[in-house]
N, C-alpha and C positions, 0 to 999 in steps of 0.2 A: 472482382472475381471473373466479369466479364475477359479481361484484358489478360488475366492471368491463364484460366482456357482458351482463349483465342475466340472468341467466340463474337456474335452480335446480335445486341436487343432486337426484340420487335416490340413494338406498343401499339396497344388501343386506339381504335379512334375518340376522338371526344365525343361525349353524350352517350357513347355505345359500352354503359357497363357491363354487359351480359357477354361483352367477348371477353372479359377476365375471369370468364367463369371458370375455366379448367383450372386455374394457380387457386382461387377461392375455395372449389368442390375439393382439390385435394388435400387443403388447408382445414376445409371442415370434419374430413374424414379422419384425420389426425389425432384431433379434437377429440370427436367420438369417441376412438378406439381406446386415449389415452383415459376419458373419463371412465368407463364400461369396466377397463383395465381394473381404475381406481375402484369401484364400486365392487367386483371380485373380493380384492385385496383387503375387500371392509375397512380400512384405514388409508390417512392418507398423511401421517407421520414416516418422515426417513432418516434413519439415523444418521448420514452424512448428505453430500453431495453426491457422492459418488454412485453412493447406495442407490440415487433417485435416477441417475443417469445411465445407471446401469438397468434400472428398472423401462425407461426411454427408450433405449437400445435394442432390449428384447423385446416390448411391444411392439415396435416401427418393424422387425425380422420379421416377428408371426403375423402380425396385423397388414402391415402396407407393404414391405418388400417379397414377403415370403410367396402370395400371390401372382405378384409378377415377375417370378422367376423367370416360367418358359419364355416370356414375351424377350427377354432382360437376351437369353440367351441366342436367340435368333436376334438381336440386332446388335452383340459383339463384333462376328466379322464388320458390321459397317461403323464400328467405334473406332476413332483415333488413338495413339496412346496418348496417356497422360503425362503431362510434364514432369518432370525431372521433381521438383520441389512443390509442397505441399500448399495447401491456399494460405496464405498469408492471415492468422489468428489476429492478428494484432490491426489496428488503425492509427498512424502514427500526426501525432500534432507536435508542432514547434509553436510554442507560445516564452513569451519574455515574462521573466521574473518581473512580479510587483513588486514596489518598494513594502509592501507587509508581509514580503518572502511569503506572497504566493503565486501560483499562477492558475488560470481558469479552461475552464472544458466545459463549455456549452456553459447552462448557468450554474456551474461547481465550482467551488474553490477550492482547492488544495496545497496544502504548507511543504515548504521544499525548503531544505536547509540555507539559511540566513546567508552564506556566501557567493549567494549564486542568484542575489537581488542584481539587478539590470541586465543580467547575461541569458540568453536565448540556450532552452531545453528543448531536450528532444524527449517525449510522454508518447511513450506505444501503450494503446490504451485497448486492453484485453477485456475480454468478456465480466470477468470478475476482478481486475486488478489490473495497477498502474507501474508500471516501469520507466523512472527518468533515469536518461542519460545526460551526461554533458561531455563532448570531447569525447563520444565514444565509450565513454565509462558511466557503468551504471551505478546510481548515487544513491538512488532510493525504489523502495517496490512499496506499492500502499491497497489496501481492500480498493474497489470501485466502488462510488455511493450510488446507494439507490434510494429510489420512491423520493419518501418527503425529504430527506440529507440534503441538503446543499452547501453543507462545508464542514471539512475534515481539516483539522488544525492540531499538530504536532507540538505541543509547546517547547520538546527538545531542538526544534526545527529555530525558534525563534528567538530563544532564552538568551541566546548569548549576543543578540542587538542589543537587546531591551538590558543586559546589564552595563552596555555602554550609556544609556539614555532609560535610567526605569522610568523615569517621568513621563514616558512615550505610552507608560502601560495605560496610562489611564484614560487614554487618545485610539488605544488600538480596536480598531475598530473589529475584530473578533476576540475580544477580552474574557467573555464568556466561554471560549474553548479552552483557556487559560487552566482550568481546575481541573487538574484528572480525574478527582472524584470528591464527593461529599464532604469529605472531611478537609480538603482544601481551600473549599467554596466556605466553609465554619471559620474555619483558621484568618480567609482575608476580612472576613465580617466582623469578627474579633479585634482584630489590626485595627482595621475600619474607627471602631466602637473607642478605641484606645490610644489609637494613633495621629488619629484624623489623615491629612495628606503623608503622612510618613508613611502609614501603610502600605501606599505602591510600594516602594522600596523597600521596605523588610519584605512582603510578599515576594518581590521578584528577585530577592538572594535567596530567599526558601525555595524557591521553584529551582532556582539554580546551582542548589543544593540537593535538588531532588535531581537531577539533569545528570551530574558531573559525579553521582555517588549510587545511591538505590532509593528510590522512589518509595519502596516499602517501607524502608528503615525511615524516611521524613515522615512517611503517614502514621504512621505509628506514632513518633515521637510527637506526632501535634495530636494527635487523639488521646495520647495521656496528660497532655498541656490542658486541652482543651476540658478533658474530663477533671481534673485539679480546679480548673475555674481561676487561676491566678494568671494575671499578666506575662505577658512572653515576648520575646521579638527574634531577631535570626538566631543572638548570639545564644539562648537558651536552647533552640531548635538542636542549634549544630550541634552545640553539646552533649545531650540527650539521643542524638543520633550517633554520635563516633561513628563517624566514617574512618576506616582503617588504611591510612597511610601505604601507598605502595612502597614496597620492599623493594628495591633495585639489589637483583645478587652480585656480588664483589666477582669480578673473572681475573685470574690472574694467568698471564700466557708468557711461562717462560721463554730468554731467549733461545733462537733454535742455534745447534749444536752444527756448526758447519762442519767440523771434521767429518760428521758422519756420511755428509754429500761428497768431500774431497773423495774418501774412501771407494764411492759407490763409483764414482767418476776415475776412479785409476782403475777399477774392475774392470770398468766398459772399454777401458780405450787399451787392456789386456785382449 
């Protein structure tokens, strides 16, 4: 931000906290107003983000800017303009794909689609979400984790290593981000119960059935498996799911009629 106003730090001395008071006292004022706000407002549910940031906006107006108007005004003339482009929303890291097609952001891990294991991304990492590029193209956009999260795992990201190698599933060491939901996590423990070691491998054509088709239609189909109480493995699954075949439409493009161009071409050269 610095670099980008043009501008340059000053710091504190050491041991002398109280010269950081004025960055502090207006930090706590913030605080205040924003709580005080809250306590008005008797609630402190927001129906969106926007809703909450919009509500930020106009306390920071009437509360902390609105006050310092006139001061604001008489010290324009001795203001610079501002730069052409806005501050830069974004912090940008280049980290190298892991071989378990992820790559990490402080202590986060994050799943990036499987072809793009040993090859260097580019992750502009925004307030609330993730944008990888590679080669300038943006490949994927993901939420940012917070608090206690420390890893977001895409299974459509990985699904199609692991049916080169399902035997890998049972090695991968985020295994557990594996099950989109409830009835997934049923389904391999079923497997499990039935199959013994086979289960990796039916599980991860199911998941890859879920991947390459609709996800709804596999949960479903194993939540009435599952509710029957009888035996299953992919070939049941797929079945019960019919995934519906892409239709490729027939184009049929006559040949073209050159006399029509000879014609247009004796016109012109009339």
């Amino acid at each position: 931000m610095l670099d980008h106003y043009g501008l340059e730090s000053t710091r504190i001395r050491p041991g002398e906290a109280h010269e950081n008071g004025v960055a502090e006292k207006a930090n706590d004022l913030v605080k205040q107003a924003l709580t005080q706000a809250l306590v008005l407002r008797n609630r402190r549910d927001f129906d969106s983000v926007a809703q909450y940031q919009a509500f930020i906006d106009e306390v920071m107006r009437r509360e902390i800017n609105q006050p310092q108007a006139a001061a604001l005004i008489g010290e324009k003339p001795c203001l610079r303009a501002l730069p052409s482009a806005q501050v830069p929303s974004y912090t940008t890291v280049r980290p190298k794909v892991r071989r378990w097609s992820t790559v990490r952001l402080g202590n986060r891990a994050y799943s990036v689609p499987s072809r793009l294991i040993g090859h260097q991304v580019e992750v502009r990492q925004y307030a609330n979400h993730l944008e990888v590029y590679y080669r300038g193209r943006r490949v994927e956009t993901m939420p940012r984790l917070r608090g206690d999260q420390m890893v977001r795992i895409d299974y459509r990201h990985v699904i199609w290593s692991l049916m080169r190698k399902p035997g890998a599933f049972a090695r991968y060491c985020y295994r557990e981000e594996l099950f989109p939901s409830l009835v997934f996590r049923r389904a391999y423990d079923a497997l499990r119960r039935w199959r013994g070691e086979r289960a990796d491998i039916e599980y991860v054509r199911i998941l890859h059935l879920a991947a390459s088709t609709f996800e709804a239609d596999v949960e479903q189909a194993l939540s009435l498996l599952l509710e029957a109480g009888e035996r299953f493995d992919y070939v049941a699954v797929k079945e019960l799911a019919k995934p519906e075949p892409i239709m490729v439409p027939m184009v049929h493009i006559p040949e073209p009629d050159l006399s029509v161009y000879d014609a247009r071409y004796l016109r012109a050269g009339r």
